[in-house]
DOLUMLO-325720 format. One record per atom (N, C-alpha, C): x, y, z. Coordinates in steps of 0.001 Angstrom, whole numbers, plus 500000, padded with zeros to 6 digits. Layout:
<atoms>
XYZ...
</atoms>
This chain:
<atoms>
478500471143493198479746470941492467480867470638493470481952469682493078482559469190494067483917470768493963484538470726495049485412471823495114486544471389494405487575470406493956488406469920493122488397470600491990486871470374491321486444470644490121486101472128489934485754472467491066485570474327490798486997474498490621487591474215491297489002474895491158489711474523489999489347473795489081490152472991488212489252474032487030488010473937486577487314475013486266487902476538486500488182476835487318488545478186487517490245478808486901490569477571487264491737477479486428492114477493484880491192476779484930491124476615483176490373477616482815489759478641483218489430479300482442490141481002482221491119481001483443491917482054483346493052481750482738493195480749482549494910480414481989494325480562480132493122479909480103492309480093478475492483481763478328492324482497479550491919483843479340493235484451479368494531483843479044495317484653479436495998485297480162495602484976481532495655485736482707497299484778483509498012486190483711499151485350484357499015484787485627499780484499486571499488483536487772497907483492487358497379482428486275496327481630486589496067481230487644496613480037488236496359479253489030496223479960490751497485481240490422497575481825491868495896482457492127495913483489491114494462483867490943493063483298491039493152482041490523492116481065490436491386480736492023493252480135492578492633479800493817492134480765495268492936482206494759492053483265495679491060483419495485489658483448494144489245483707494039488053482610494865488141481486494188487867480208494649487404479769496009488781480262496946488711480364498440487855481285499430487811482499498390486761483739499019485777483492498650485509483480497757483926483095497792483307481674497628484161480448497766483208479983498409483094478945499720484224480421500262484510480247501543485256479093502559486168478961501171486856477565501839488347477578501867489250476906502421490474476609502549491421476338501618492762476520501697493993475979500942493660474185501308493728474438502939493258473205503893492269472006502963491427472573502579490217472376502306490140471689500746491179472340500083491343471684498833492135470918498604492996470298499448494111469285500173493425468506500086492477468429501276492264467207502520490813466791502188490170467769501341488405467593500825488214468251499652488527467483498884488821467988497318487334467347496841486587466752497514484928466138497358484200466742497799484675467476498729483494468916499402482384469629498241481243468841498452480458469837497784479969471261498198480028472173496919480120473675497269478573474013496672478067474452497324476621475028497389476125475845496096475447475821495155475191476652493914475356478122493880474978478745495002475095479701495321476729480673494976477226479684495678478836479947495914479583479415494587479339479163493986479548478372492733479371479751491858478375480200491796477821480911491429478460482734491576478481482536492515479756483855493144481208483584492350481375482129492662483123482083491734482860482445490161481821481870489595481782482549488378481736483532487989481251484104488973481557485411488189482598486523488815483004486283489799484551486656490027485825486179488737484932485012488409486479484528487237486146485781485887485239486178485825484370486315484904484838488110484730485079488853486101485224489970486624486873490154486169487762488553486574489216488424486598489075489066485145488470487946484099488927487775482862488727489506481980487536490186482464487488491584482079488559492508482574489817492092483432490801492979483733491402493199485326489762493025485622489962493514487264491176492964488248492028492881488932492794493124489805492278492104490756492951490883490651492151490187491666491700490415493213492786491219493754492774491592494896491176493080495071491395493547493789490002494276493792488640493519493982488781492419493382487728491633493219487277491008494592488158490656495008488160490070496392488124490994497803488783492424497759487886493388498463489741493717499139490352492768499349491445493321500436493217492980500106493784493135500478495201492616500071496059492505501342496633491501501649497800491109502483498887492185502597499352492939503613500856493764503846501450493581504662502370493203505037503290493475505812503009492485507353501799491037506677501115490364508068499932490933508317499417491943507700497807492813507917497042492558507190496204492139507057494762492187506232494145493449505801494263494513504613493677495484504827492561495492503210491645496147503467490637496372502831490649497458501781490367497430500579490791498658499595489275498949499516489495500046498713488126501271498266488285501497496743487730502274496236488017502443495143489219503759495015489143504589496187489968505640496198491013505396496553491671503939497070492741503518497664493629502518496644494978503436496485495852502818496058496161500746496679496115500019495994496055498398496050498020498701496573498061498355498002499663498279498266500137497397498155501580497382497614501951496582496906503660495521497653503983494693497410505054494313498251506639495174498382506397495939497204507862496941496865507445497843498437506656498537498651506299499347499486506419498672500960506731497295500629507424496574502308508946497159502263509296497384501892510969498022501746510702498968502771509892500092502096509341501237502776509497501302504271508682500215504734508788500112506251509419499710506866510098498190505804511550497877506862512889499482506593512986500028505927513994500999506388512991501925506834512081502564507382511382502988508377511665502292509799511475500935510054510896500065510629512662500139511958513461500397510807515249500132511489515676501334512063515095502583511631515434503891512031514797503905513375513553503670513235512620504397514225513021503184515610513542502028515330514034501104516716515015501793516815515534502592516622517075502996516916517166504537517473515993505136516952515667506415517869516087506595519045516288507997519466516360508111520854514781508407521395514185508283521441513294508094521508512239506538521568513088506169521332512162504525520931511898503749522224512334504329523159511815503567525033510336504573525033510197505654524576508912506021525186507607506679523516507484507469523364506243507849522140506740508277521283506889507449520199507276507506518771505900508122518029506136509378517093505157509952516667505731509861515039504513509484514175504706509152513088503552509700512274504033510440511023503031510818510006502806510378508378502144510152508265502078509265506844501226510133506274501831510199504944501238511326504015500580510854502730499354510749502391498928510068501365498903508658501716498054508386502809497721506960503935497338506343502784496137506276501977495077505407501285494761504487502150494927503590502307494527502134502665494953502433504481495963503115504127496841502856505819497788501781505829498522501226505056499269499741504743500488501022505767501202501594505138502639501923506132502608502342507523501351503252507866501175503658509059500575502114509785499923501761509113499488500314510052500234499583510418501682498660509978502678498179509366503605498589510477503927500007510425504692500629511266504157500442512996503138500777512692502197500313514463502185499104514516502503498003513927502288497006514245503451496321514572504108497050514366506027496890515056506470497059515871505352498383516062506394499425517130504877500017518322505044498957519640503705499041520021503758500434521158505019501325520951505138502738521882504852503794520499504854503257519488504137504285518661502646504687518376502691506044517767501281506763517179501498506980515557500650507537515326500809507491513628499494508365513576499711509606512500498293510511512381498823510302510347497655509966510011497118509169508597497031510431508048497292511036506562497069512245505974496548511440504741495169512442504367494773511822502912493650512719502555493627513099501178492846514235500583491560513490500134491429511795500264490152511582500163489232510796501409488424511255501411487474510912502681487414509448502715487274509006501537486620507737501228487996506446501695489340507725501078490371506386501585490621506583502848490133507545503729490352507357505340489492506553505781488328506501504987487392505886506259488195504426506058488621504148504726489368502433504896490230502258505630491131503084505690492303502746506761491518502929508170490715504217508394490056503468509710489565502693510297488973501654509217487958500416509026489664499731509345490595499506508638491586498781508618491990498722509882492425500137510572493244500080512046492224499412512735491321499321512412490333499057513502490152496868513400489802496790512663490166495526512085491344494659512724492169495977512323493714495150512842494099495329514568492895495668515130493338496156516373494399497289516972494518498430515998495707499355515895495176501001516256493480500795516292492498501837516281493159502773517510493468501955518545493718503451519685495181504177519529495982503535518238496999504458518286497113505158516910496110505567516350495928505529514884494879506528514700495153507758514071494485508681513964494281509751512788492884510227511658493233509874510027492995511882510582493660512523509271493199514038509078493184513721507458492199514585506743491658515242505608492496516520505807493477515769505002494281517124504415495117516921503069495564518211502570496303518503501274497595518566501707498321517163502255499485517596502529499469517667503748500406519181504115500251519401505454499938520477505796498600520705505070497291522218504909496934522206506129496570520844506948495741520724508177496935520031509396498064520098509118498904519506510265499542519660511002499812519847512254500452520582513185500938519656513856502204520024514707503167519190515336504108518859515062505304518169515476506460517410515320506572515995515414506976515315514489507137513815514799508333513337513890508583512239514337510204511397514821510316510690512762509107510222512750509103510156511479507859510222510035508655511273508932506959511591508057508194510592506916506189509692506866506703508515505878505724508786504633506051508368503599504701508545502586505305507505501114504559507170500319504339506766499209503620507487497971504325508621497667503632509544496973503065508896495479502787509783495048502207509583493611503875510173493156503964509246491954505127509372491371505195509024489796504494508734488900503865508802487728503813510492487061504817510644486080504386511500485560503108511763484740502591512755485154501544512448484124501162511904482577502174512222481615502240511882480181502886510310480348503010509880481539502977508582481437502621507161482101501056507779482751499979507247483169499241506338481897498657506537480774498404505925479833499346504844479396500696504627479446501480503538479311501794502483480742500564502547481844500492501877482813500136500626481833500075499728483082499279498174482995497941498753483132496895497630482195495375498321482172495196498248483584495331497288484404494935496560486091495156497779486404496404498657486436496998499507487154496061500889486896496384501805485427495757502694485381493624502371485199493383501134484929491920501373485600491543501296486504492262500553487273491453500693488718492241500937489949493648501235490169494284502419491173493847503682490522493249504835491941492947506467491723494028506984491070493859507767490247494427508728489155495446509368490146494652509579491169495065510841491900496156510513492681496177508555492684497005508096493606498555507833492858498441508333491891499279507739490711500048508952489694499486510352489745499854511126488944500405512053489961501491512230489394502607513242490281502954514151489413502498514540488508502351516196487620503289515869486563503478516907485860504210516372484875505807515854484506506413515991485622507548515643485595507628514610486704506106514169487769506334513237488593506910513352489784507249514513489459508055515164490941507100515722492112505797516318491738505148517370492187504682517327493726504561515725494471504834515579495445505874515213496386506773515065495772508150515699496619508494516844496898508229517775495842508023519013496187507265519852497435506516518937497555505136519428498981506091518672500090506666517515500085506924516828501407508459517670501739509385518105500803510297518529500837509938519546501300509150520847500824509039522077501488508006522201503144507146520693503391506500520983504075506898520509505626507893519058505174508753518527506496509473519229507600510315519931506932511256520887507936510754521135509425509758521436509302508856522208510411508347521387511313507626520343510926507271518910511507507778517959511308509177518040511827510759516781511997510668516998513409511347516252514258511811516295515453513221516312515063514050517080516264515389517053515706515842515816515380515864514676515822516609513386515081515563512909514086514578513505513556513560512620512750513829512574511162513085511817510884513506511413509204512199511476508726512920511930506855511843511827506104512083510577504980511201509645505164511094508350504034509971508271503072510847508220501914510005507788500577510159506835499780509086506569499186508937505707498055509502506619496767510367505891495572510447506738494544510329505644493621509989506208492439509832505231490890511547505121490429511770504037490356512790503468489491514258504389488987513263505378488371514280506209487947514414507392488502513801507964489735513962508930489905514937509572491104516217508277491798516692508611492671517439510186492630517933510151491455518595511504491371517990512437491766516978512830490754516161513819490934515675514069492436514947512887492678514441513127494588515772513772495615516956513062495277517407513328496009518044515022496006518204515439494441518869516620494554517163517628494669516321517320494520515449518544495028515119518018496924515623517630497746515714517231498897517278518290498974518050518098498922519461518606499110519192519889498698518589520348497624518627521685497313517546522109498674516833521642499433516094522355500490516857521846501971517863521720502297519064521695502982518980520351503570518033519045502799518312517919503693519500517074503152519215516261503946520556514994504364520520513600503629521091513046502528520182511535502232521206510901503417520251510053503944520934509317505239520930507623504347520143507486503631519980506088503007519448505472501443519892505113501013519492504445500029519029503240499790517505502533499793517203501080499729516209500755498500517082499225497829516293498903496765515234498131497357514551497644496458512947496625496756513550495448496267512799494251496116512989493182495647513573492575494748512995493618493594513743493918492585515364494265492290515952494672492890516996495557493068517298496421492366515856497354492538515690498571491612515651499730493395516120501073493176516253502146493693514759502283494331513779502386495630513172502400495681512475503064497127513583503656497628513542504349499066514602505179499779514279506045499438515727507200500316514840507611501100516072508101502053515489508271503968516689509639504000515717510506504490516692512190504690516542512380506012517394513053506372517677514255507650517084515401507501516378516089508504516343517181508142517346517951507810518259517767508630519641518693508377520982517968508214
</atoms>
């Protein structure tokens, strides 16, 4: 089958299916498996594609049209310039969560500290997209990965490693900071922030195939701020900061259960959107 026509095929059958960015979708799918170029569908739109591979796109379109997440389908997702690889236990990171690191990304160059070892902790790694992201900025930094599932460390280790980031990049199996010791300049995280009673009114993409676990923040959604708020204090360096991700509506709230445990909001940054999507505290 000539490649023009797969792609023209692939197209037409997600846009039949409903599926928004058809065409964006179509042609990732298209390109991964059957292993060919943007280049490629330019310049050799006659390229015949092997049955085999033909065969693979079908049923990736096929996988699209039942719901799946294209980026699931395809195994990895683009962040921040990184290639990283998802699991099933790993939250799919998303471009709002680039905010994340550029106001991470501005603090931590500005450290006193930033001529010699920047120590960084990421809480609820999954994939490793912020701790990776962050090392890939900042080549006098470390970063120790926190995550309660085995399965999403071994990806981000597969990831640092991938990305060439492995010798400054280091994962612990922990609840938090059950297993963590030390001080560092900055604890970054992307918590679960979904109240629970309103996980079922996700996107299907979203609540079937991102972890529950990566997504439900108890019933008021708060329940891991609560852990990073009571658990930071101790492992701040005196100039260090704590940065989060928050849902839409919850600047208030984050910020006054942060203030009620004596921190500082040093910042406020929206995402793309220009929705509320990152406050940055002091310890003190």
């Amino acid at each position: 089958m000539k490649l023009s026509a797969l792609h023209a095929e692939s197209r037409a059958s997600l846009a039949e299916g409903r599926i928004s960015d058809a065409d964006l979708d179509a042609r990732l799918l298209v390109e991964h498996f059957s292993q060919t170029t943007r280049t490629d569908a330019i310049a050799r739109p006659d390229l015949s594609v092997a049955d085999d591979k033909v065969a693979a796109v079908r049923a990736a379109i096929l996988r699209r049209l039942a719901g799946e997440p294209v980026h699931r389908i395809i195994g990895f997702r683009e962040f921040y310039g990184l290639k990283l690889h998802l699991s099933p236990e790993t939250l799919e990171p998303r471009p709002d969560t680039e905010t994340l690191v550029d106001a991470a990304l501005e603090r931590l160059r500005q450290s006193p500290a930033s001529d010699g070892a920047l120590r960084i902790l990421d809480l609820g790694t999954g994939t490793g997209a912020i701790a990776l992201a962050l090392l890939a900025n900042l080549p006098q930094a470390s970063a120790i990965a926190v995550d309660i599932s085995a399965d999403a460390l071994a990806a981000a280790t597969r990831n640092a490693l991938e990305n060439g980031l492995s010798g400054r990049f280091q994962t612990t199996l922990s609840d938090w900071f059950e297993n963590i010791s030390g001080t560092y300049h900055a604890i970054v995280s992307n918590p679960p922030y979904i109240s629970t009673e309103e996980l079922v009114t996700l996107q299907d993409e979203v609540r079937e195939y991102d972890p529950a676990k990566a997504l439900d923040g108890g019933p008021d959604g708060l329940d891991a701020y609560r852990s990073i708020a009571e658990g930071s204090r101790k492992h701040l360096e005196q100039d260090g900061f704590v940065c989060v991700e928050i849902g839409y509506s919850q600047k208030a709230d984050v910020i006054s259960l942060f203030e009620g445990r004596g921190y500082r909001l040093l910042e406020t940054r929206q995402d793309f959107g220009g929705r509320d999507r990152v406050l940055v505290f002091a310890g003190s």
